[in-house]
C-alpha positions in Angstrom: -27.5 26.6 -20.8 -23.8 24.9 -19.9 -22.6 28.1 -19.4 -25.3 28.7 -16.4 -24.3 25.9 -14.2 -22.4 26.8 -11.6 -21.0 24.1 -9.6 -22.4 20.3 -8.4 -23.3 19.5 -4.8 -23.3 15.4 -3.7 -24.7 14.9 -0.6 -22.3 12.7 1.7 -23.4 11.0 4.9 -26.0 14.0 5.2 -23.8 16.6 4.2 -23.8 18.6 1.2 -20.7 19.8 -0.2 -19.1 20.8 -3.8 -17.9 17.5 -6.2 -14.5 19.5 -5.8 -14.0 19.7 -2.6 -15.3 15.7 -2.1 -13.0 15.1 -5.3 -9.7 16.5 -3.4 -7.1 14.5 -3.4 -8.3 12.2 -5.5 -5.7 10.9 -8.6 -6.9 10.6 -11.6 -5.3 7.4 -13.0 -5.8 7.0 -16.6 -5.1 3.5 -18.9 -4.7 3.2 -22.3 -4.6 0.2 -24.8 -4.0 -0.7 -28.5 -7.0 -3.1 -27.4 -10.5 -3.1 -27.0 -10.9 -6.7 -26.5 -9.1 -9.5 -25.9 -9.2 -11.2 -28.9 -8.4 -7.7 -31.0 -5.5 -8.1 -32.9 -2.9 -6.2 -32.4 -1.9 -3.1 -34.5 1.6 -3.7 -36.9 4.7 -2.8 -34.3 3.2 -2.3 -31.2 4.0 -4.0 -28.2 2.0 -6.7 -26.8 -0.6 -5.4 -24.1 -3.2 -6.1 -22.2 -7.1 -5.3 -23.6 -8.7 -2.3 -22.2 -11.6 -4.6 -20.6 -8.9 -6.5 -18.7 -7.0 -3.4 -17.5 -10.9 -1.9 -16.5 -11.0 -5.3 -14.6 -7.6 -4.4 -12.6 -8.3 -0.9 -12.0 -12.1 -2.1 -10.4 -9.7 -4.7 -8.7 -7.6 -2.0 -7.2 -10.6 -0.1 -6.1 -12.0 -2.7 -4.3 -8.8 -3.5 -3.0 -8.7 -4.0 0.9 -5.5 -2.4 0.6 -5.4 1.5 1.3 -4.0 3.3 -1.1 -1.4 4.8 1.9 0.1 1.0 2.3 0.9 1.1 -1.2 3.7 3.7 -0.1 4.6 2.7 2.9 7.5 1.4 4.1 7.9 -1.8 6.9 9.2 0.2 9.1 6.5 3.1 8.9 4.0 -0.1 9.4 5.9 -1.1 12.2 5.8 2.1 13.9 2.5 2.9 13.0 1.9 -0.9 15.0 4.0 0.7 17.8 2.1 3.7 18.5 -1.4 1.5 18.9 0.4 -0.3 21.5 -0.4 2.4 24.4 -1.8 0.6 27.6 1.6 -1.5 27.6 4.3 -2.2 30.1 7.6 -0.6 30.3 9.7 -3.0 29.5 7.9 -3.9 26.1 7.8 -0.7 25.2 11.8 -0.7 25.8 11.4 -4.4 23.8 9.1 -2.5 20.7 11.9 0.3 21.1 14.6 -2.4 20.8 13.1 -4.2 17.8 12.7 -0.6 15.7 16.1 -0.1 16.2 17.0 -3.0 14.9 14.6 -3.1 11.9 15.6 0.5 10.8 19.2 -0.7 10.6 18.0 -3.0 7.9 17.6 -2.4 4.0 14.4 -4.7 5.0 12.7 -2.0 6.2 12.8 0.5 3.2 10.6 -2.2 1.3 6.8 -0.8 0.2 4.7 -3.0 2.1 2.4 -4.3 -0.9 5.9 -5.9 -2.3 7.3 -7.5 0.4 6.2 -11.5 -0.3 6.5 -14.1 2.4 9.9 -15.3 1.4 11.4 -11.6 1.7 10.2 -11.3 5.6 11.9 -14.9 6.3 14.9 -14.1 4.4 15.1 -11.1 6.3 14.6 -13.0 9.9 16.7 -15.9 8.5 19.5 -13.4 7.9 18.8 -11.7 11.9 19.6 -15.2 13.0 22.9 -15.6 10.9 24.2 -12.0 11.7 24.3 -13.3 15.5 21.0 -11.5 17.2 19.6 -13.9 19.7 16.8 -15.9 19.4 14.8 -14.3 21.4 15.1 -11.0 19.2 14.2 -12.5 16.2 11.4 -14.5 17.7 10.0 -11.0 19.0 10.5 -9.3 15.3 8.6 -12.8 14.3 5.2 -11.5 16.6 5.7 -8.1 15.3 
């Protein structure tokens, strides 16, 4: 009887497609652990790990997550000119200004970070250091509002 089925449909937003083709794209992340619980001990010589009901918890975490799987490999500059191109009913001169500041930003070792590990204290390291390395005030006050 398996060997009759030919294919599954799921019904999205009104339209029926194949699970494949609504599946494309989609990673398949797998986790393993020497763990069921918690409070399992350990097998001899294996490393320390976390329990597979805490590492389901994280993945359901990540799913949830806010955060698109695309910032998770982006870069700050790729946000930044992502930012740039919603900017469209602007005047010249700030576009020269946005212009300006993505020059100076790509310059940077800053702006190769993946956005979901830059932490506070890396973005005001990184304008502290603008400020030391002689760009105006202004210009680091304007990479501030970006």
């Amino acid at each position: 009887m398996a060997n009759r089925i030919k294919g599954i449909t799921v019904e999205i937003g009104g339209d029926t497609t194949k699970l494949q083709n609504a599946l494309r794209g989609v990673k398949p992340k797998f986790v393993y652990s020497w763990k069921l619980e918690p409070t399992d001990p350990l097998p001899a010589g294996k490393k320390p790990c976390l329990s597979l009901r805490e590492l389901e918890k994280q993945v359901e975490k990540e799913i949830d997550s806010p955060i698109s799987p695309l910032a998770k490999k982006m870069t700050v500059l790729e946000l930044a000119q992502r930012y740039v191109k919603t900017k469209v009913a602007v005047r010249p001169n700030t576009k020269q200004n946005y212009g300006f500041v993505l020059n100076l930003l790509s310059k940077e070792d800053f702006s190769n970070k993946i956005i979901c590990k830059v932490k506070t204290s890396d973005a005001k390291l990184f304008l502290s250091s603008c400020r030391k390395t002689g760009k105006a005030i202004a210009q680091s006050e304007m990479l501030e509002g970006f």
